[in-house]
N, C-alpha and C positions, 0 to 999 in steps of 0.2 A: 700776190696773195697766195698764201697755202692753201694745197687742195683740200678737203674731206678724206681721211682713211676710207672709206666706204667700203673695199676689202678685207680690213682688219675688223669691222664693227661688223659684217657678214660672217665672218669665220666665227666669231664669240660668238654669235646669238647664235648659230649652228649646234657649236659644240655642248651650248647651255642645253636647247633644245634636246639633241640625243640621250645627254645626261638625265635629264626629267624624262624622258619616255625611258628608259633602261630602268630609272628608278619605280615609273608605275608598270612598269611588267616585270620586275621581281618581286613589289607590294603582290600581286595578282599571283602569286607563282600558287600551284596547287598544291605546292608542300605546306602551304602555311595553313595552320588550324583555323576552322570557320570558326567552332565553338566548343562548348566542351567536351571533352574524352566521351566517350560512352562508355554505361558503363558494365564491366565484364567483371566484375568481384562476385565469385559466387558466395551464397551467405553461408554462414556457420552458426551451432546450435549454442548458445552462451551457456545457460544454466536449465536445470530440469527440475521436474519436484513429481515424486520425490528423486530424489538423485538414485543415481546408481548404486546397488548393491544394499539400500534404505528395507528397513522394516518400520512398516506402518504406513496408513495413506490417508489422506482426507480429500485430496483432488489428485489429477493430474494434469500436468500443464508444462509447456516447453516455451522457452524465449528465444529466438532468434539474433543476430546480429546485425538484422536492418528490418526496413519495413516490406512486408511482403504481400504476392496478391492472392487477395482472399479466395478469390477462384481458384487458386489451386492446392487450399489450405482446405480438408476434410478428412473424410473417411479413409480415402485412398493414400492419401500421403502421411497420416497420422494413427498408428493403427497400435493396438492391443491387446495381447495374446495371452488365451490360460495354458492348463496343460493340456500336453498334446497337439500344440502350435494353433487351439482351438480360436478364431479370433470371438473375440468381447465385442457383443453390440452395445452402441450407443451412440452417442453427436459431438462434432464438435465444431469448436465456435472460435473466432479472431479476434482479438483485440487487439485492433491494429494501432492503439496509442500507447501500447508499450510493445509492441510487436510480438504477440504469445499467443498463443494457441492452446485451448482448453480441451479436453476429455473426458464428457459426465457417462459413465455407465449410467443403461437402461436400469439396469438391478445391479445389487450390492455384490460387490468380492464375495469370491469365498474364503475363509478364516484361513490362516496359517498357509497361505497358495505363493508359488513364485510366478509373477507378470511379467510379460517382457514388450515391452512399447518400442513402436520404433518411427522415423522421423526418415520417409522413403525420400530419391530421388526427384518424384512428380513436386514435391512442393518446390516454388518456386518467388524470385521477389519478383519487385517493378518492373524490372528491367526483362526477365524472364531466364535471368540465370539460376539453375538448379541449382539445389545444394549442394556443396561442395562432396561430399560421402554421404554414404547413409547412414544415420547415429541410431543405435538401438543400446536402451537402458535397460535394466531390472530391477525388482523390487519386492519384496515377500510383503504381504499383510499381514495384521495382527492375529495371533491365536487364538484373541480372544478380545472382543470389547471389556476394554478397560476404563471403567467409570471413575471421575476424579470424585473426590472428595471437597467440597465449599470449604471456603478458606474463611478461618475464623475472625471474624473484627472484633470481638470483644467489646469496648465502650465505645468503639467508633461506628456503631449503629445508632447511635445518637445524635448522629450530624449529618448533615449536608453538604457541610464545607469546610475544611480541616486544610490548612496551610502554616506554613512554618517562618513565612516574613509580614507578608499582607494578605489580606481579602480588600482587593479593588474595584468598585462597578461604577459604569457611568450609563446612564440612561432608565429605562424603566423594569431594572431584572427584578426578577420573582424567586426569591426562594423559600422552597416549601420544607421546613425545617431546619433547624437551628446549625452557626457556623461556633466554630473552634480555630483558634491562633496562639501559635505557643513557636518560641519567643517573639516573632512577632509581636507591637502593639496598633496596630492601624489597619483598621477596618472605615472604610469610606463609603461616602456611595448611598448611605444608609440613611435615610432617604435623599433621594426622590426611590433610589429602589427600596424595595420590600422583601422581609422575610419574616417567614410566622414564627418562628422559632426564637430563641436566647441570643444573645451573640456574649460566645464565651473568650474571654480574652486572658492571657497569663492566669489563670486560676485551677483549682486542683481537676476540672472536669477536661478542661481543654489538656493539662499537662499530661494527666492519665491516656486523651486520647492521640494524642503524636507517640509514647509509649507503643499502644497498643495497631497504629499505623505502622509505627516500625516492624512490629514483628506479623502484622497478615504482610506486608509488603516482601520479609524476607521467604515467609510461607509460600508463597505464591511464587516465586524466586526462584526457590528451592525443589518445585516438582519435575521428576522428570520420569514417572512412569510411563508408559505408553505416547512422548511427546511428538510430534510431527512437523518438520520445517516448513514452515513458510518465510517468504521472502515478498520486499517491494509492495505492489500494490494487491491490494485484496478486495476491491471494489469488483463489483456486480459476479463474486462467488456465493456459494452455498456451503455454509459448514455445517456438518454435525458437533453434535457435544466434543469434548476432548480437550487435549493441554497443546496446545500450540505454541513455536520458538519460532521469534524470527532472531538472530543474531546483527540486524541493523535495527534499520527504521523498518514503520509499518506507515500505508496510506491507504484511504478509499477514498480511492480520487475515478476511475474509472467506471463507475455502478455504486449501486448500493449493496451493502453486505447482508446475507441474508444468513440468520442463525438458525437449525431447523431442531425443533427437537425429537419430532417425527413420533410425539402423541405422550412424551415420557416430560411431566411437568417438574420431576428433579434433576432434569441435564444441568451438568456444568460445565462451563466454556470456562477456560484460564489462557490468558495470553498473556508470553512471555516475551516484552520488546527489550533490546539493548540500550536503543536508542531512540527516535521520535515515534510520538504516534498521532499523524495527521489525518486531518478527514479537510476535502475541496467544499467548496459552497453545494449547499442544497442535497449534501448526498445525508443517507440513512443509515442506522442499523435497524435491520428489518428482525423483530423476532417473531416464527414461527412457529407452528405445530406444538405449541404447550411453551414453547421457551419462556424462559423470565431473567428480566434484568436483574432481580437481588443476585441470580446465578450466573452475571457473566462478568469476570473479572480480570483486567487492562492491567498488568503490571509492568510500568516504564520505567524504562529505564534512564531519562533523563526528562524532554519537556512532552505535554500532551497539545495540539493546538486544535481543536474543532472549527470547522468553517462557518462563516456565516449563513446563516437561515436553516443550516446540516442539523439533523438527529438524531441524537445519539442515544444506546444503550448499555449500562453497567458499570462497575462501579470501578474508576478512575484510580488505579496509586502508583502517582509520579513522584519519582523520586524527585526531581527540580520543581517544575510551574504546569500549572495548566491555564490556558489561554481559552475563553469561549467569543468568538466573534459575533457583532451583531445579530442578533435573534437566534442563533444557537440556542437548542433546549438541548434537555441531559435527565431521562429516566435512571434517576442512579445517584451515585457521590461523586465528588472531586475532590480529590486529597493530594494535595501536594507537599510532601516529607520536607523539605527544606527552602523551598521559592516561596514567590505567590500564586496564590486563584485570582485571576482578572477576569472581570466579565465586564460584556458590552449589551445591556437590553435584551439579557438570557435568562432563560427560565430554569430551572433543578426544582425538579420532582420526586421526592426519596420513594424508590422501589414499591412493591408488596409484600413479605418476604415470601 
């Protein structure tokens, strides 16, 4: 009878053995990465407002390239100088969901002055890595408060709701004064929702009034005295009167916007979007200090969407559609030049003038 290898079936399980321990102490080696990199990026300053070399101001505020820690977002890292490298009191504040940092003077610029802001060292992100350089912008103020002029509607102070395909509602909206549809034929909705007003459909009132929507829409379009860039989001700012340009979208998604008019009841606000103008759930336009919605005027440039249960103030001309999301109200108008007005269980309330 043949023996058992029992030599050769030793030396295999040997050599299997060394193989697997060799294998788990190079799994183990210290070179191999536990987790992830840390991280050493230091942040860089994206965009400013107003930008560099800018005449005109209505805030000041700087964006970041990540998210950064608030502790070491203030005074000392955020600072703003008149003449005479004299610094500017005042505060400032994080908003750490779009990563920007705000700058409210205690008291107002002086007219015709060059500023120069600067974006130190000490500010730092998550991680604790400082800025990459120190950025320092400038910026002159206006000569002179420049007051716009109300942009004329003509017969479209007659409506409420002025679109150019449909007026669409579902659920219990309210509106306080009559709509216009022109070429549009379909107006829905009507009841279970309500409005006190006419509903003018293809006929010489409503035709007269897309006419006269065109051209406040181009009016409004068209100013550019005294204008000031803003950009992205504008939630929980303070504007005074003035013509403001964003060359994208607009949102207030981060606060509520507050308009101030600071005791003067004929300010006029005109904003000038390219592109969307969004408002998140539950936020507001807050008017203050004399402000009025007949005086604040949205001109879009393509769709408007309000969020649901959101607040809004002054009078809407989109070029595309405006959208008002469940319980959305709207001190003001909706006009939309060539889409529809849809609403969901929203209210419009025409102005005072």
């Amino acid at each position: 009878m043949k023996k058992p290898n029992y030599v050769g079936k030793f030396t295999s399980l040997t050599m299997t053995m060394a193989l697997l321990g060799l294998t788990l102490i190079t799994g183990c080696s210290d070179d191999e990465p536990n987790g992830p990199a840390a991280d050493t990026t230091a942040p860089t300053v994206l965009s400013t407002n107003p930008i560099n070399g800018a005449t005109g101001m209505a805030l000041i505020n700087v964006t970041f390239s990540e998210s950064m820690s608030s502790s070491t977002i203030g005074l000392t890292s955020f600072t703003v100088k008149g003449p005479g490298a004299t610094n500017v009191a005042g505060s400032v504040s994080y908003d750490a969901a779009h990563n920007r940092a705000l700058f409210v003077p205690t008291n107002d610029l002086a007219l015709s002055t060059v500023y120069t802001a600067t974006i130190t060292g000490t500010a730092k992100d998550q991680a604790g890595n400082a800025i990459a350089n120190q950025y320092v912008w400038s910026f002159t103020t206006f000569d002179a408060t420049i007051d716009q002029l109300p942009v004329v509607l003509e017969s479209t102070v007659d409506f409420a709701v002025i679109a150019g395909s449909t007026i669409a509602s579902t659920g219990a909206t309210f509106i306080a004064g009559a709509v216009g549809l022109s070429p549009g034929t379909a107006v829905t909705g009507f009841p279970p929702g309500i409005m006190s007003g006419a509903s003018h459909v293809g006929d010489p009132g409503s035709i007269q009034a897309k006419l006269d929507l065109t051209s406040a829409f181009a009016s409004a379009a068209g100013r550019s005295s005294g204008v000031v860039t803003i950009a992205g989001n504008i939630g929980g700012m303070t504007l005074p009167s003035g013509l403001y340009k964003s060359t994208s979208g607009l949102e207030i998604s981060s606060g509520d916007l507050t308009l101030d008019a600071k005791g003067n009841s004929s300010a006029i606000w005109i904003f000038q979007i390219a592109s969307t103008l969004v408002t998140t759930t539950d936020r507001r336009v807050i008017l203050s200090g004399g402000a009025k919605a007949s005086n604040v005027y949205w001109q879009v440039g393509s769709s408007a969407t309000l969020g649901a249960t959101s607040s809004f103030s002054g009078i809407i001309m989109a070029d595309q559609s405006i959208t008002m999301n469940t319980g959305a109200s709207l001190e003001g108008r909706a006009f939309a030049r060539t889409g529809a007005v849809t609403l969901n269980g929203s209210t419009i309330v025409t102005p005072n003038p």
